[in-house]
C-alpha positions in Angstrom: -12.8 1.3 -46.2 -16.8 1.7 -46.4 -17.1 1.2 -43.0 -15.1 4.0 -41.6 -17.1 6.7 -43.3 -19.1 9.1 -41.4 -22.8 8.2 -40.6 -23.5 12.0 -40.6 -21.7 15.4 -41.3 -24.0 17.4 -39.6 -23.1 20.8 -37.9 -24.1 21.8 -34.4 -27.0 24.2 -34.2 -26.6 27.0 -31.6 -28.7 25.1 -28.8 -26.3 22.4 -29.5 -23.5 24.9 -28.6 -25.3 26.3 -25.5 -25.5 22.9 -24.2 -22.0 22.1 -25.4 -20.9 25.3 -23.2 -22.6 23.9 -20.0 -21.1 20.5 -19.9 -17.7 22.2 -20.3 -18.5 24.2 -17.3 -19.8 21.3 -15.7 -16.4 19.4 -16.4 -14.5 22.6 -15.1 -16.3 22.5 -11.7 -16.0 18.9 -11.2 -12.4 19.1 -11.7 -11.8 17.4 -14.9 -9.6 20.4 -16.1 -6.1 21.6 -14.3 -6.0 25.1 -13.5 -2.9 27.1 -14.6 -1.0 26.3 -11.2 -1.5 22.7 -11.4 -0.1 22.5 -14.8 2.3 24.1 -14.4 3.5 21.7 -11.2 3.7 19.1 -13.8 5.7 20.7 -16.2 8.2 21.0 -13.5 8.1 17.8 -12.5 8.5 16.8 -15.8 11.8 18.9 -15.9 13.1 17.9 -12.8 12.9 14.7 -13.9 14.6 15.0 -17.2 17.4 16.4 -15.0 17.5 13.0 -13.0 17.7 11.1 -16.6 20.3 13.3 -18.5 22.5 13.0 -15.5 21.7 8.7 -15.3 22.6 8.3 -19.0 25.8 10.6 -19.1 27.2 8.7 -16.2 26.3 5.2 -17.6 27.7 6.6 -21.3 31.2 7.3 -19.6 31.1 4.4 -17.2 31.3 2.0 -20.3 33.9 4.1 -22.1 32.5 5.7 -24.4 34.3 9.3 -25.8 33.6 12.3 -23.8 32.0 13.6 -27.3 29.2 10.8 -27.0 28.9 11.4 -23.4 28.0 15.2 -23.8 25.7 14.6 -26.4 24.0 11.6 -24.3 20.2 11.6 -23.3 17.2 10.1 -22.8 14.3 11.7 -23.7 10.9 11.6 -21.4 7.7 11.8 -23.3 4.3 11.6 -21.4 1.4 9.6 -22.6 -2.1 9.2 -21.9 -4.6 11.1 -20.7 -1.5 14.3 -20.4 -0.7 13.1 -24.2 -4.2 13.5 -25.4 -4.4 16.5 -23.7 -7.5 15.4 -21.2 -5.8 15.1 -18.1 -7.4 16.8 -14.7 -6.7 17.2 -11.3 -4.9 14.9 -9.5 -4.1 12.9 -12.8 -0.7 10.7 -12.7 1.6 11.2 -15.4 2.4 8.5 -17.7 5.8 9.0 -18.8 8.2 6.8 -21.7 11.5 6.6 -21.0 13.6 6.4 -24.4 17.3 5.0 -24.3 20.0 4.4 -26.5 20.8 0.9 -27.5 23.5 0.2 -24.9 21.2 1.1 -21.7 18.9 -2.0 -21.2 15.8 -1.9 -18.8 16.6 -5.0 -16.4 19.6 -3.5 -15.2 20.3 -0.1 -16.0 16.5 0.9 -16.2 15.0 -0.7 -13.0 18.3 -1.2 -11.2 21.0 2.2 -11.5 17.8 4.5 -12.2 16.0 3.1 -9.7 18.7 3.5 -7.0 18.9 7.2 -7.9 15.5 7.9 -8.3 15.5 6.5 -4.3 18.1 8.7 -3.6 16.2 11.5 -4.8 14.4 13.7 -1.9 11.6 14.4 -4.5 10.9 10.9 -4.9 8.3 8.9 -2.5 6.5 5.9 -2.5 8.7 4.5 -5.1 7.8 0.9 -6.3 9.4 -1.4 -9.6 7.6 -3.4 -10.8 9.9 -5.2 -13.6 7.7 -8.5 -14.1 4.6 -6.4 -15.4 2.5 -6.8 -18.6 4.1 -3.7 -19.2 7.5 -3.4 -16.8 7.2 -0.5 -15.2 8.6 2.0 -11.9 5.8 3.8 -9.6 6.4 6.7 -7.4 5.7 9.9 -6.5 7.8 13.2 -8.0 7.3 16.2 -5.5 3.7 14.4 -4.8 2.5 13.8 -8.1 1.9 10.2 -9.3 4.1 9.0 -11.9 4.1 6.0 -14.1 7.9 5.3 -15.9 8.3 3.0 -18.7 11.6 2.6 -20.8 12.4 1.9 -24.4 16.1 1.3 -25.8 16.2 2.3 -29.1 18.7 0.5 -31.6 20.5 4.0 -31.8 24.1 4.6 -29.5 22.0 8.4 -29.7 18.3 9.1 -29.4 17.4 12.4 -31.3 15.6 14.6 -29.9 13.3 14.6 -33.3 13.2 10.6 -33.4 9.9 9.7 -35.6 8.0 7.2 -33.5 5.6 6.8 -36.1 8.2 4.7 -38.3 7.8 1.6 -37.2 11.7 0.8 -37.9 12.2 2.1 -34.4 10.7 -1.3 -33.6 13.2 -3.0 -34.9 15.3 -5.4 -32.1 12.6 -4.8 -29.8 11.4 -7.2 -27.3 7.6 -7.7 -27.0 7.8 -5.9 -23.5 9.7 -3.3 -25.2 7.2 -3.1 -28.2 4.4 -2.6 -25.2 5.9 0.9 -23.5 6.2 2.2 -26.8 3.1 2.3 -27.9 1.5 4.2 -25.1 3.2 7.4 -26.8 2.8 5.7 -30.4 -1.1 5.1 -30.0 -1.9 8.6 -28.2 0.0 10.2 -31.4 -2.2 8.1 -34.0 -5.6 8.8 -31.9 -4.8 12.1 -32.4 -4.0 12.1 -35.9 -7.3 10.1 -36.8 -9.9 12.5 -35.0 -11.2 14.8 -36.7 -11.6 17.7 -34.4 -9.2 17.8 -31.7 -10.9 20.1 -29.3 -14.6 17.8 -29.6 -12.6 15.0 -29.0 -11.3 16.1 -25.9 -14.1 17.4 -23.9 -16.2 14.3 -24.8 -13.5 12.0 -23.8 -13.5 14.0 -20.4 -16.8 13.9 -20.4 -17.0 10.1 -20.7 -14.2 9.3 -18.5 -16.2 11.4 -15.7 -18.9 9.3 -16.6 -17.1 5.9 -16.5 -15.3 6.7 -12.9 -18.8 7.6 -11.3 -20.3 4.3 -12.7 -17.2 2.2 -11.4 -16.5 1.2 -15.1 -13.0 2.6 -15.4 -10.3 0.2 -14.7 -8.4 -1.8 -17.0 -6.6 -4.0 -14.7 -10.1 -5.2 -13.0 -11.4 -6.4 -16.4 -13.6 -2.9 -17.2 -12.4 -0.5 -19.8 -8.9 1.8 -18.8 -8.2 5.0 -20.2 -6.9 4.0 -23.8 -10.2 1.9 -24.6 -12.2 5.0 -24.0 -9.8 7.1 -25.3 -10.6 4.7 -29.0 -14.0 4.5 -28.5 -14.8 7.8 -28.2 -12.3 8.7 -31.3 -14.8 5.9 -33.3 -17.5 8.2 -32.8 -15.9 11.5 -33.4 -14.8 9.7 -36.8 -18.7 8.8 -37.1 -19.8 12.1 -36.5 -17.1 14.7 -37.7 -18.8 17.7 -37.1 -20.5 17.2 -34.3 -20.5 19.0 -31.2 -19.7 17.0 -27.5 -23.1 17.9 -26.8 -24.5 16.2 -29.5 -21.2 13.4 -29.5 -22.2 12.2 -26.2 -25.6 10.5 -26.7 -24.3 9.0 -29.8 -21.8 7.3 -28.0 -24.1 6.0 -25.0 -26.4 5.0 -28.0 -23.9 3.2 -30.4 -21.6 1.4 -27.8 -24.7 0.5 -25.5 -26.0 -1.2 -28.8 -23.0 -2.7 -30.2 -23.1 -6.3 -31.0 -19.7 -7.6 -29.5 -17.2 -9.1 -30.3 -17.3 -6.9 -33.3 -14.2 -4.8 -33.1 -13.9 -1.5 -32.8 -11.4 -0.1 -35.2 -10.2 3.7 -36.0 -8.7 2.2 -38.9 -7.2 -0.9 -41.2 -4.8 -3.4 -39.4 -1.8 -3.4 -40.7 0.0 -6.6 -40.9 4.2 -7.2 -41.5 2.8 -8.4 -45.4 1.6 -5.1 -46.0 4.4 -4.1 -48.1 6.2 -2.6 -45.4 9.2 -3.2 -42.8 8.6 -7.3 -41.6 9.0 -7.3 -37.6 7.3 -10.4 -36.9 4.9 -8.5 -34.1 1.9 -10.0 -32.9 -0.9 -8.1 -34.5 -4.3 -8.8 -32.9 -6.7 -10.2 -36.2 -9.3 -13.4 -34.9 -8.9 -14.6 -38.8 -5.3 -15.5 -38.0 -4.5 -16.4 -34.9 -7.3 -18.4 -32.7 -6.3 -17.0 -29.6 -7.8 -13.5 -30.5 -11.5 -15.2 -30.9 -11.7 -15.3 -27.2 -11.7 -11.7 -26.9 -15.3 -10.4 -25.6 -14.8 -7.1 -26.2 -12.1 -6.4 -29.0 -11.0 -2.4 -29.1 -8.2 -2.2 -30.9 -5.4 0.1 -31.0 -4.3 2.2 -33.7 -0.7 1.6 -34.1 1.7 -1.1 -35.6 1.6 -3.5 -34.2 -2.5 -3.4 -33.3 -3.3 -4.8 -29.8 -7.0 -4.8 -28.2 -6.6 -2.7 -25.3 -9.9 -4.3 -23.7 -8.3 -8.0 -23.2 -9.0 -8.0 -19.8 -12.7 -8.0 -20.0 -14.6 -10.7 -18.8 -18.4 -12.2 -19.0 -19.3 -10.4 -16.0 -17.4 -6.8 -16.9 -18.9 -6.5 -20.0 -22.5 -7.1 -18.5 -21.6 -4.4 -16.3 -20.0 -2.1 -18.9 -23.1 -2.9 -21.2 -26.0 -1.9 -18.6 -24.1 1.0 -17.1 -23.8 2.6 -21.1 -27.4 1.3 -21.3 -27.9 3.9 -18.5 -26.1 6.8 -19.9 -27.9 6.3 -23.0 -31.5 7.3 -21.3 -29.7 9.7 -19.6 -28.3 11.6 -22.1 -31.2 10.8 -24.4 -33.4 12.9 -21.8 -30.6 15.8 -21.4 -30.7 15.9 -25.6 -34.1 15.9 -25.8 -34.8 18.7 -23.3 -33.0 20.8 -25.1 -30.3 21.1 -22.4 -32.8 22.1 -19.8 -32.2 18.7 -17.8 -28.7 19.4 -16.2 -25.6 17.6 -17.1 -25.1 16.5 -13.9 -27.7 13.7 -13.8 -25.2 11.6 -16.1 -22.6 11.3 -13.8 -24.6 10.4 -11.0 -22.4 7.6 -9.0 -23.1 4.1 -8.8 -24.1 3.1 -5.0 -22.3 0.0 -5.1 -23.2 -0.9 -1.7 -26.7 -0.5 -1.7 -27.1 -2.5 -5.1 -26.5 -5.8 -3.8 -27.2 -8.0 -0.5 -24.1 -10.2 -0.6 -20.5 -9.6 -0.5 -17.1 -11.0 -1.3 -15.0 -9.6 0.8 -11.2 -9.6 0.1 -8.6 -8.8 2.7 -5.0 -7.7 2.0 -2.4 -7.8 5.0 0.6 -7.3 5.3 3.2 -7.3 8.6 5.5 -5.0 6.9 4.8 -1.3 6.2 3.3 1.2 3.2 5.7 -0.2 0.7 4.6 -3.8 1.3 1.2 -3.0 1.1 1.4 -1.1 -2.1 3.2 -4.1 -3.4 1.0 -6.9 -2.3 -2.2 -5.0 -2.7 -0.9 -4.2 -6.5 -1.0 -7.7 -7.0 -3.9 -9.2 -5.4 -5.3 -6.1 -7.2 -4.1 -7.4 -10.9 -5.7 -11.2 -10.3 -9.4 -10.2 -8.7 -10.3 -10.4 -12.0 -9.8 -14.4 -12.1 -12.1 -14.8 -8.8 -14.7 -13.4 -10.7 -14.3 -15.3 -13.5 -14.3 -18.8 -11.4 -17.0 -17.6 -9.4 -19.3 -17.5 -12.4 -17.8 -20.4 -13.8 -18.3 -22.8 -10.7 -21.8 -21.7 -10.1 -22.6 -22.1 -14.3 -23.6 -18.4 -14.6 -26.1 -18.4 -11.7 -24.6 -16.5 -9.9 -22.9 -12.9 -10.8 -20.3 -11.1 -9.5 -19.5 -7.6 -10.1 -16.2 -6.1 -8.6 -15.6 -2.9 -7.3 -12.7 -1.1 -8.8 -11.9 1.1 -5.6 -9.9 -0.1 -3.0 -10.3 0.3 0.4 -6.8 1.0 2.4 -6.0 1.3 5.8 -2.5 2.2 6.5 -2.4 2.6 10.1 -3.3 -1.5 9.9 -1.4 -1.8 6.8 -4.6 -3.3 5.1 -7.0 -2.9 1.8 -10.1 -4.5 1.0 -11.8 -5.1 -2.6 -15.5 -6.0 -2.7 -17.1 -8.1 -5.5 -21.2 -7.6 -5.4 -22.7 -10.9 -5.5 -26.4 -11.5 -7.5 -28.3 -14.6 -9.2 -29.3 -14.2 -12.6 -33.1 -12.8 -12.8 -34.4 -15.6 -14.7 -33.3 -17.7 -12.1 -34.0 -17.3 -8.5 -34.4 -20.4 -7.3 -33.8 -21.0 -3.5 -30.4 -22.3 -3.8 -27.3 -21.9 -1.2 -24.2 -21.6 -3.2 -21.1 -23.0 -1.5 -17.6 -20.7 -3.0 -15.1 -22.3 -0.1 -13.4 -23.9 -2.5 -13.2 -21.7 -5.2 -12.2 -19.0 -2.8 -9.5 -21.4 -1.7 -8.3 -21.9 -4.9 -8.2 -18.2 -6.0 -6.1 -17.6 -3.0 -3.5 -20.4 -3.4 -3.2 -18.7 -6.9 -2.4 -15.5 -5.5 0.3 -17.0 -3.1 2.3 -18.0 -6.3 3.5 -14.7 -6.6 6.9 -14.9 -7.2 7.7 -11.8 -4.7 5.8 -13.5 -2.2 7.0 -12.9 1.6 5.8 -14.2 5.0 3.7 -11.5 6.2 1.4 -11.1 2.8 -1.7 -12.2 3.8 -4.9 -12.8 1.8 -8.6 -14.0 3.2 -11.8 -14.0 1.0 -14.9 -14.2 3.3 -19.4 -13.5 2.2 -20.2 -10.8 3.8 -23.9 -9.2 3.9 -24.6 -6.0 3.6 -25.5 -5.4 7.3 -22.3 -7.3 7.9 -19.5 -4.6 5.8 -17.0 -3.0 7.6 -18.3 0.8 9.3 -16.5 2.7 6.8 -19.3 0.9 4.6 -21.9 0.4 6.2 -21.6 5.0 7.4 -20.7 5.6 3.9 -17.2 6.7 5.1 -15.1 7.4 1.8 -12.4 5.4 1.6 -8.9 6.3 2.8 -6.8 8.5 1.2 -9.7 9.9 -0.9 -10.7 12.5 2.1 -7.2 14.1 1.4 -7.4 13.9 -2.4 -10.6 15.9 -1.7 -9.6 18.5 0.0 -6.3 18.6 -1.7 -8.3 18.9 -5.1 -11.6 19.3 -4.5 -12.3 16.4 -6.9 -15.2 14.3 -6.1 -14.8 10.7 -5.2 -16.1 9.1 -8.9 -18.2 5.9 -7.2 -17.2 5.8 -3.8 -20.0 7.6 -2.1 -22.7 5.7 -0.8 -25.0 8.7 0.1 -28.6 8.3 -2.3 -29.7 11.8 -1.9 -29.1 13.2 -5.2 -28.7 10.1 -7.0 -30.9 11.1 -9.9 -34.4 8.6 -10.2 -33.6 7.2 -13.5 -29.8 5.4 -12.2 -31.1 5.4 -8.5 -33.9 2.7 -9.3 -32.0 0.8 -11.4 -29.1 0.3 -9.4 -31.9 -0.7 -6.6 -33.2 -3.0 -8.2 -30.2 -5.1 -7.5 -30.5 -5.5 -4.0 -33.8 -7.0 -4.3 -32.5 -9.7 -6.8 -29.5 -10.5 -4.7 -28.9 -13.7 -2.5 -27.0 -15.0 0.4 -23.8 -17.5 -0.4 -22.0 -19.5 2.2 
C-alpha cells in the first residue's frame, strides 16, 4: 500500500547518536529500565507461577478421567504480554500474563473459579481480585509482591503445544468474543514486533514516550486517554515512517506527526484483513467505518495489528483527545527545542509533569467508600474507576461544550479510611467566558445512580461527587502530599511519581506557562 512507505530513509548522524546515548541514560536513571535483580524477580515469578498452573491443569485432566498419559502430558502454558512482551517494561511494571488451556478447561468455572481458589491458597499470592464480567475477563493479584494481570484462553486442542503458532488465526476458531480479546494481547505484541523495523529504536522511543505520556497524565486506557498498546502502535507507525532513524531523531517526529494528525483518520501498521480475504472465515468483528456504522463514532481510531483488527483507543472521548492533542502539542516544542540544540537542552525538560492542581480553579471531586476493607475498596474503586469516563462525557454534554472537564488518571487512596478520590479539572471554553453559574446536581446525580447498577453492588459502597475549589482540595492536595502508596513505590524503586507531584520548581517555562494558563481561564460550578 502507498501509504505505508517510509517518508524518509535517512541514517542518524553521530550528534544524532550522542543525543540518542543521553536519553537512554536519561531513561536508565528515571527508572524506565529493570536492573538485572529486578528481572530476574520476574522470571521467577513467572516460574513459580507456571508451577501453580501445571499442577491446576493435571488435577482438572485426571478429575474428568482422562488417561494418566494425557494427564502427564497436561499444561497450560503462561505467556506475558505487553510492555514485558515488547521488551519495554521498567521498574515496578505489572506483568501481563495469557493463560492458554486445552479445550476441556473453560474460564467461568475452571479459570476464575478452581484457579482462583488455589491461587488464594497460595502464600505468594495477595491482593487477589476476579474480575470475570470485564471487557477483557480477567484475575488481579500480587505474586511475591509483583502486580500481575491473568487472562485465559481455551484452545480447541485436548493439548496445547508448547510450539502452538498464535499467529494462525485457526486457533481462533470456537472462540468467544471475550476469548478472541485475551488472545490478542500476546497476538498484537508479536505482530508490532514483526512490523518495526528496528527492534532496539523501537523500544527506547516507546520508553521514551510512555515516560512522556505518565508525566503528562495521558496514559490510561480505561479513563478514556491512550493505554499502553495505543502507544505501543503509534510509535511502531513512526518507526515504519522513518526506518532508520535513531530515537533521538524518532521522537520529534512523533510529537510532530501525531500532534498534527487530522483525526479520525486511522492509524494503521498495516492492511485490515477481513474473513473475505481468502482466508479462514471466523465471523470476528473487524473494526472498518465503511462496514459497520458503529465504528464512525470512533474519535480517535488506532488500530491493532492482528486478526481480528480492533482500535485499541475506543475509549477516547471529546474531552481526552483535547487533552491528548495539546499535551503532544507540548512535546512537540519541546522536543523541537532539544533537536534543534543539538542535544544541548537536556532531555529532561520533556518529561516535565503536568501540575494538575494548579491548572484549574474548579474541581469535581469523586469519593469512593467503602465499610468493608482493602479488598472492597480495590473492587469498588476498580469500578467507579472504569465509568469516570461517562461523567465526563455528560458533563460536557449537559453544559453544550461550555464547559470542559479533564480527569485525572491517578487515584488518590486512603486505606486506613478505606477511601479513593479521582479529580476531574473543570474549565470554560476560551472563546466563551461569559459569567455563567453552571448547575451539574443533576448530572452528578445521574452519573452516580449509574454507578450503583453495578451488578456486585453491596451496602457499604459508597459514592459522592461534590465542586470543590482549589483552596477547598483535600491537604494531601492542597501540601502537594503524593498520593498513597506512591511514597512506598518510591522508595521501594526510586521511580518518580509520573504526574502526581504538584511542586512547580523545575517545571520547565515552556509546559509550566501553558499549564498555567488554565487556572486563569477556569470557573466556579455549583
Amino acid at each position: 500500500m502507498s501509504e505505508m512507505q517510509p517518508i524518509s530513509l535517512a541514517t542518524p548522524t553521530p550528534a544524532d547518536l550522542e543525543s540518542t546515548s543521553r536519553l537512554e541514560l536519561f531513561l536508565h536513571e528515571a527508572g524506565s529500565f529493570e536492573s538485572s535483580d529486578e528481572l530476574a524477580a520476574r522470571e521467577d515469578v513467572l516460574r513459580e507461577l507456571q508451577g501453580v498452573l501445571d499442577r491446576w491443569v493435571k488435577r482438572l485432566t485426571a478429575q474428568r478421567g482422562y488417561p494418566d498419559g494425557m494427564v502427564e502430558q497436561a499444561t497450560a502454558l503462561l505467556l506475558p504480554f505487553g510492555s514485558y512482551r515488547l521488551g519495554v517494561h521498567g521498574r515496578g511494571s505489572d506483568i501481563d500474563a495469557l493463560v492458554i488451556g486445552p479445550s476441556y478447561i473453560d474460564r467461568d468455572h475452571d479459570f476464575f473459579d478452581v484457579l482462583g481458589g488455589a491461587l488464594a491458597e497460595t502464600e505468594a499470592v495477595t491482593e487477589l481480585q476476579a474480575v470475570p464480567r470485564a471487557y477483557v475477563p480477567v484475575i488481579k493479584m500480587k505474586f511475591r509482591g509483583v502486580p500481575v494481570d491473568l487472562l485465559y484462553a481455551s484452545v480447541c486442542l485436548p493439548v496445547v503445544p508448547k510450539d502452538i503458532d498464535l499467529r494462525d488465526r485457526s486457533v481462533l476458531r470456537g472462540m468467544d468474543l471475550a476469548t478472541v480479546r485475551s488472545l490478542n494481547g500476546v497476538r498484537v505484541a508479536d505482530e508490532i514486533m514483526r512490523l518495526v523495523p528496528d527492534a532496539a529504536a523501537f523500544r527506547t522511543t516507546l520508553r521514551c514516550v510512555k515516560h512522556w505520556a505518565k508525566a503528562r497524565g495521558v496514559y490510561s486506557n480505561v479513563m478514556g486517554f491512550v493505554g499502553g498498546v495505543g502507544w505501543a502502535i503509534l510509535v511502531a507507525r513512526v518507526c515504519q515512517l522513518y526506518p532508520n532513524a535513531a530515537p533521538s531523531m524518532l521522537v520529534p517526529r512523533f510529537f510532530k506527526i501525531f500532534s498534527q494528525w487530522k483525526w479520525p483518520n486511522p492509524v494503521l501498521l498495516g492492511g485490515i484483513e477481513h474473513d473475505d480475504d481468502g482466508q479462514l472465515a471466523l465471523r470476528l468483528p473487524v473494526w472498518d467505518p465503511r462496514r459497520n456504522p458503529r465504528d464512525r463514532t470512533h474519535l480517535m481510531p488506532v488500530i491493532t495489528p492482528a486478526y481480528p483488527c480492533m482500535n485499541s483507543c475506543y475509549n477516547v472521548s471529546h474531552a481526552t483527545l483535547r487533552i491528548i492533542t495539546e499535551q503532544l502539542e507540548i512535546g512537540r516544542a519541546i522536543s523541537q527545542e532539544i533537536a534543534e540544540s543539538g542535544g544541548a537542552r537536556g532531555w529532561e525538560a520533556l518529561f516535565q509533569p503536568f501540575h494538575f492542581f494548579k491548572a484549574y480553579k474548579s474541581y469535581l471531586q469523586v469519593d469512593v467508600k467503602v465499610a468493608g476493607g482493602e479488598a472492597d475498596l480495590r473492587e469498588w474503586k476498580g469500578w467507579v474507576e472504569s465509568r469516570l469516563r461517562q461523567l465526563v462525557i455528560r458533563v460536557e454534554m449537559a453544559t453544550a461544550g461550555m464547559l470542559l472537564c479533564h480527569p485525572n488518571p491517578q487515584a488518590y487512596a486512603d486505606d486506613r479510611q478505606c477511601t479513593a478520590t479521582f479529580f476531574v479539572g473543570l474549565s470554560k471554553q476560551q472563546q466563551k467566558q461569559l459569567q455563567v453559574q453552571f448547575d451539574l446536581r443533576a448530572t452528578t446525580e445521574e452519573f452516580k445512580q449509574e454507578v450503583y447498577m453495578y451488578e456486585f453492588w453491596r451496602p457499604g459502597m459508597e459514592l459522592e461527587v461534590k465542586h470543590a475549589r482549589r483552596k477547598d482540595l483535600p491537604s494531601y492536595v492542597r501540601d502537594h502530599i503524593l498520593p498513597a502508596g506512591h511514597l512506598k513505590r518510591k522508595r521501594d524503586q526510586d521511580d518518580p511519581s509520573p504526574s502526581s507531584s504538584a511542586s512547580g520548581d523545575s517545571e520547565s517555562s515552556s509546559s509550566s506557562s501553558r499549564d498555567v494558563k488554565r487556572a486563569a481561564t477556569a470557573d466556579s460550578v455549583t
